[in-house]
N, C-alpha and C positions, 0 to 999 in steps of 0.2 A: 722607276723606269726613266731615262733620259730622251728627251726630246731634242732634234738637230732641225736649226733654222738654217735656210741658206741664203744668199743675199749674191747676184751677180750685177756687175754695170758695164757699158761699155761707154767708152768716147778716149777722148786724146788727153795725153800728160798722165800725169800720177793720178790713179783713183782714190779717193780716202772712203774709208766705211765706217760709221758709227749705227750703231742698235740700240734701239731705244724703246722701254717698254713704259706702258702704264693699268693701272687696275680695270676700270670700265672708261667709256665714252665719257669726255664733258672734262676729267683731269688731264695734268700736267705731262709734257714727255719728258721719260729722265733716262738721262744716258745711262748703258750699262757696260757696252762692250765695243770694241774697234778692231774688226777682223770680217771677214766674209761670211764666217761661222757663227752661232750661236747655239750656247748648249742650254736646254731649259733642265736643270738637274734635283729641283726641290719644289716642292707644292706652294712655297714661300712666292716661288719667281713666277708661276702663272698668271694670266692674263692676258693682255694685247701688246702683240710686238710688231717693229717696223725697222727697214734699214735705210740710212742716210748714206750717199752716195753724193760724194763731192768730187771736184777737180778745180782748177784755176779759173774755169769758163762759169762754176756755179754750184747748185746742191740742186738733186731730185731725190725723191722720196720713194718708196716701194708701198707696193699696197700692205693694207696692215692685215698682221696671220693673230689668229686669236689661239694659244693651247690653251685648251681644258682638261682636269682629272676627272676621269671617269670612275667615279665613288657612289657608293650610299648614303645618299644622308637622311633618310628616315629609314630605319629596318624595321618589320613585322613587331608585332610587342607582343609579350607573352598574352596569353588573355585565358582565362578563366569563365566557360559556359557551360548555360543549363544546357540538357539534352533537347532536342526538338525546338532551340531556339534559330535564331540565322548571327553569323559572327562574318566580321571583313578583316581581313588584313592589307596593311598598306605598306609600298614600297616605294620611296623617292629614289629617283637618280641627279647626281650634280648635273646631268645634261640631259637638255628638253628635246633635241633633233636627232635623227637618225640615231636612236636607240631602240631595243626590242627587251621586251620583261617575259622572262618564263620564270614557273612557280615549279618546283618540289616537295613532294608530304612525304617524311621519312624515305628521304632517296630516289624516290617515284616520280614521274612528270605528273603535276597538274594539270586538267587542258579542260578547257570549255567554261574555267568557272572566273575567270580573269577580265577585268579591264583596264584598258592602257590610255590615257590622255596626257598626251605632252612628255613628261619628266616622274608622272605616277602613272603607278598598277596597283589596283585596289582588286585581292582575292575575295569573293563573298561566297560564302557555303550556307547553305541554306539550312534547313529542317537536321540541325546539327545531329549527328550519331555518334556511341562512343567508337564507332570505328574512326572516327575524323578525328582523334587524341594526336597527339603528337607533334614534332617539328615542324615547321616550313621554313622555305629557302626561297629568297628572290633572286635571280639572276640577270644582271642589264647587262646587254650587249650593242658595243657597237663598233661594226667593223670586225678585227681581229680578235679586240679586247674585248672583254669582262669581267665582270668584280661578283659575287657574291655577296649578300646579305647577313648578318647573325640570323640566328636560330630565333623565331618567334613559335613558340611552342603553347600549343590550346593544351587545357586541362578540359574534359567533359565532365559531367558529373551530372549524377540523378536524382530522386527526390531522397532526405533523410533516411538513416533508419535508426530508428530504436536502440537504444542499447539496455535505457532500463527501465522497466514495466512498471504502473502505480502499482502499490499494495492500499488496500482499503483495508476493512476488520469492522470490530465490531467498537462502537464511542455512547458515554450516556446520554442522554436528552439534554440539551443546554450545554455541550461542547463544540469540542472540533477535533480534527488530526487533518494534518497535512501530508499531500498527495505529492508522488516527484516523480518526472519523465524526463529522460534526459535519450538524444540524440545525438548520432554522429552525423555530420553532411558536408558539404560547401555551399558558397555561397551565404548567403542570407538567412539564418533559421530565425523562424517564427514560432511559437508556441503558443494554442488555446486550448481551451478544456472546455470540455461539453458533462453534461448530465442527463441519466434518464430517470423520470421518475413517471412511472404512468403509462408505459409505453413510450413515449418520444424524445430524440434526443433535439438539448436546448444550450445553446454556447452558455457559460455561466462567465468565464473570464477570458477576455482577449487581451489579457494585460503583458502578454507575451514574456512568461516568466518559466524556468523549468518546473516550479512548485505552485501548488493553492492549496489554500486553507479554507475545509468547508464551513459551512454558513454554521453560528451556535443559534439560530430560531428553527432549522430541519424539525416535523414531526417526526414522532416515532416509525420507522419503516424502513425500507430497503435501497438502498440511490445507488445508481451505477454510474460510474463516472469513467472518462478516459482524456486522452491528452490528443491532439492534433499537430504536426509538427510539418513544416513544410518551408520548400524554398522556392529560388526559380524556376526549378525543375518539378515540383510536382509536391503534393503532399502524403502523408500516412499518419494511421492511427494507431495508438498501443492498444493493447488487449485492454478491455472494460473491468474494473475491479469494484466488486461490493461495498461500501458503507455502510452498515447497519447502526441505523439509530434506535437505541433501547431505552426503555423504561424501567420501573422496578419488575423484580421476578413476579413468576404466579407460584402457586399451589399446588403441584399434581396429585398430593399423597397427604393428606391430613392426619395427624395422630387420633386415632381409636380408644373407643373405651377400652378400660381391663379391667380384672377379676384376679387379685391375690390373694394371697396370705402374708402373713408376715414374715414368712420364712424363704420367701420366693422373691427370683428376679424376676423382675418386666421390664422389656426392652419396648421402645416409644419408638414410631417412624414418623418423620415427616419429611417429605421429597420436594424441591421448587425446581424450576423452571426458568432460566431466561441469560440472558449476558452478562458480561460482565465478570465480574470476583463473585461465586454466591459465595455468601455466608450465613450460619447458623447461630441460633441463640436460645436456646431453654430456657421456658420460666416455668415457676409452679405460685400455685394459690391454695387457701385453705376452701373446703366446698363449701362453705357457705359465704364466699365471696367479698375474700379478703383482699387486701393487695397484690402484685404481681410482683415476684423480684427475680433477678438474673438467675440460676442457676451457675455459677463457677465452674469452668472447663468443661462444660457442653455445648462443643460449637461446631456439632458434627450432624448428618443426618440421625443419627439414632442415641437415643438416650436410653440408660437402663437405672432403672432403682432398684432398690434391694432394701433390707431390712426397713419394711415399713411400720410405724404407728399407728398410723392413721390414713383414712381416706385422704386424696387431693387432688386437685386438677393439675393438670400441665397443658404450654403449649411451647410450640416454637414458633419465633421471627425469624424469615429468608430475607436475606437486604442483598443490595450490591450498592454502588456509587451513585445508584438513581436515588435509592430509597430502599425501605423495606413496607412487609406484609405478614400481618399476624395469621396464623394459621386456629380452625378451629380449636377451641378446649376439649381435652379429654380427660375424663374422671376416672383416676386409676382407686378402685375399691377394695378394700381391704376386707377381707370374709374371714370374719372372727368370733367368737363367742362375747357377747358382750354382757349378758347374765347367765350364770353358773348354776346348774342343781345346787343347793343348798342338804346340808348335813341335814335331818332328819328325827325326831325320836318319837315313834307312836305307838299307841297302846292297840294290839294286840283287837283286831276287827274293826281297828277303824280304818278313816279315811285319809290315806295321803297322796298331794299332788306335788312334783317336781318341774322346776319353772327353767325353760332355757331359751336364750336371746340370741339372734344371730345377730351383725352388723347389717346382713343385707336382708329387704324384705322379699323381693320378686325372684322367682326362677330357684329357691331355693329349695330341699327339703330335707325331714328331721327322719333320726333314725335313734331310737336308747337300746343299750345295751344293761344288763343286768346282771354282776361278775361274769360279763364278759360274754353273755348269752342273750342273742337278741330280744326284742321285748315288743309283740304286735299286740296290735288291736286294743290298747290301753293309753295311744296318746291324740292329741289334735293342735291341730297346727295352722294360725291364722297369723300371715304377711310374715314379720319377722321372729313368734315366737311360736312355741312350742311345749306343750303343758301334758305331762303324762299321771294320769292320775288313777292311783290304787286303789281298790275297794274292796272293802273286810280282810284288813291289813293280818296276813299268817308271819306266824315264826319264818316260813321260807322266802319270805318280800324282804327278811335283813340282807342287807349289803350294800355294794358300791353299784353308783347309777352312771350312765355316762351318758352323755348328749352328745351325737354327730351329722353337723350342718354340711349340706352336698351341694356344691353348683355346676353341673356339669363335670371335668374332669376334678375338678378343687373340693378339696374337704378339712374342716377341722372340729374336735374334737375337743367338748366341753372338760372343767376338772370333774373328779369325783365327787358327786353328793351320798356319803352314807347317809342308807333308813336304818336305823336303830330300831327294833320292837319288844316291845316288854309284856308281859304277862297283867290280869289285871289284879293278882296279887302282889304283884311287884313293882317296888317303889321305886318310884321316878329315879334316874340316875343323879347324879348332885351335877348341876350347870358348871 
């Protein structure tokens, strides 16, 4: 915009004009222009101006015109606040007098929230809302003119939120695992973590990190832990997640006696309890309390033997990462004949007895057979044997004897002892 000086004189002879400007009070006058006119046409030439008026009789002076640009020279700045806080914006004008400042939000008049001193207007909004987001515009006026402001434009913003929740689980006794919460927000985030053990929550770290790593001295039990994240606008909590600190497993299901035979499987149970990896281990012993050793690729709940020899105990160890726990011994018993009727040769009214053993003494009972026909009221039976014994041995007591030991649903079945009987003219058979 060009500005026009004008400069009139009067008196006798030739007039001369010279125009002479300078920056403020206190400098030098320098000549610029010789005409009655003056044009002010760049922000370069402002300042204070004056016209010399001369003739042959002298020089007088004109009072001095000051132009100034009517500009901004502090606009609004962007600014970035919490919700419910107070925020100001500020607008300088290059000129302190007879100016007026109106405010704009997004196109809107602003009114009642303003103050104007001198050459500033300071907008203050109070108990900020996210309706108050947006541009503002300052407007100085003076006279005809005004200028406009840039855009200083508020961001609001509220407390964080969460975007990723701790996971806790399940850790052995003497570790740790680490916990992550991470938020999105503005402003300032902060990060602590609390804990509950006992009912009450207790900050554990304000080291204000997204992660922590729990304590490896924790007893064994249950800790609930969660994160707190917060800025200028306000704080929030993630969901609470579990930690469980374990120990070694327990025992639910111990392996049981059993009752075989050799020909039979038995399947062993034993069940634990607890965190962790379980894992299994079979051992077996001799019953009269030999060593313990591993059993090979038994590392399940249940164990089966088969073809047994002999009586033996077994047990299973349940471990995890704490530790392990033996499980009681069980004595898997073998129900076997272990003395046999014996073959037999007797003379014809005498007396013979037939002898059979079982492996087991208690809960057992004997039953003889005599080619294949039972045979009552001729034996007795104390703990583990069983003695059937003939008296005034007949021609019809020859044959084969059988012994069979019962335990419940289990039975087995002695060999054959042949009675031989002879006459008592008749001579022994040759050994």
């Amino acid at each position: 915009m060009r500005v026009t000086l004008n400069c009139e004189g009067t008196g006798t002879g030739i007039l001369r004009y010279q125009w002479q400007t300078r920056r403020t009070d206190g400098e030098g006058w320098i000549p610029i222009s010789y005409s009655q006119t003056h044009y002010v046409t760049s922000l370069e030439e402002t300042g204070q101006f004056r016209c010399v008026v001369s003739n042959d009789a002298g020089t007088t002076f004109s009072s001095i015109a000051t132009v100034a640009i009517l500009e901004i020279i502090t606009d609004p700045q962007n600014r970035l606040i919490p919700v419910g806080s107070t925020v100001s914006l500020t607008c300088t004008s290059s000129v302190s007098s007879g100016v007026t400042f109106s405010w704009t939000h997004a196109g809107s008049d602003v009114t009642g929230q303003s103050t104007s001193t001198g050459n500033t207007s300071i907008l203050t909004i109070p108990n900020v809302m996210r309706s108050d987001a947006g541009s503002y515009v300052c407007t100085v006026r003076s006279g005809s003119l005004s200028v406009m402001s840039d855009r200083g434009t508020l961001t609001i913003y509220g407390p964080p939120i969460i975007t990723t929740q701790p996971t806790g689980g399940d850790i052995p006794i003497g570790t740790s695992t680490t916990l992550v919460c991470r938020a999105n927000g503005l402003g300032s985030l902060v990060y602590s973590w609390e804990r509950n053990y006992g009912g009450s929550w207790a900050t554990v770290s304000d080291g204000n990190t997204m992660s922590y790593t729990t304590d490896t001295t924790l007893i064994i039990g249950e800790y609930m832990y969660r994160c707190r994240v917060s800025n200028e606008a306000g704080s929030v909590e993630s969901n609470a997640t579990i930690v469980n600190v374990y120990g070694h497993p327990t025992i639910t299901t111990h392996p049981t006696n059993q009752l075989t035979t050799d020909r039979m499987a038995v399947t062993l149970t034993c069940e634990g309890d607890g965190r962790g990896s379980i894992r299994y281990q079979w051992q077996t012993s001799s019953i009269n309390g030999g060593p313990w050793r591993n059993i090979s690729n038994s590392n399940s709940q249940s164990y089966t033997v088969s073809n047994f020899q002999e009586s033996k105990q077994y047990r299973c160890i349940v471990s995890n990462e704490v530790g392990g726990i033996t499980s009681n011994s069980a004595i898997v018993t073998v129900l076997k004949i272990t003395t046999h009727p014996q073959d037999r040769v007797v003379a014809q009214g005498s007396t013979v007895s037939l002898t059979c053993t079982s492996s087991v003494s208690s809960g057992v009972t004997f039953s003889w057979t005599h080619a294949g026909s039972d045979v009552t009221g001729q034996s007795t039976s104390t703990g583990n044997t069983s003695t059937l014994m003939i008296t005034n041995v007949m021609r019809n007591d020859a044959g084969s004897y059988v012994c069979t030991v019962q335990s419940g649903s289990l039975s087995v079945m002695s060999d054959r002892g042949t009675v031989t009987v002879y006459g008592s003219s008749m001579a022994l058979p040759e050994p």
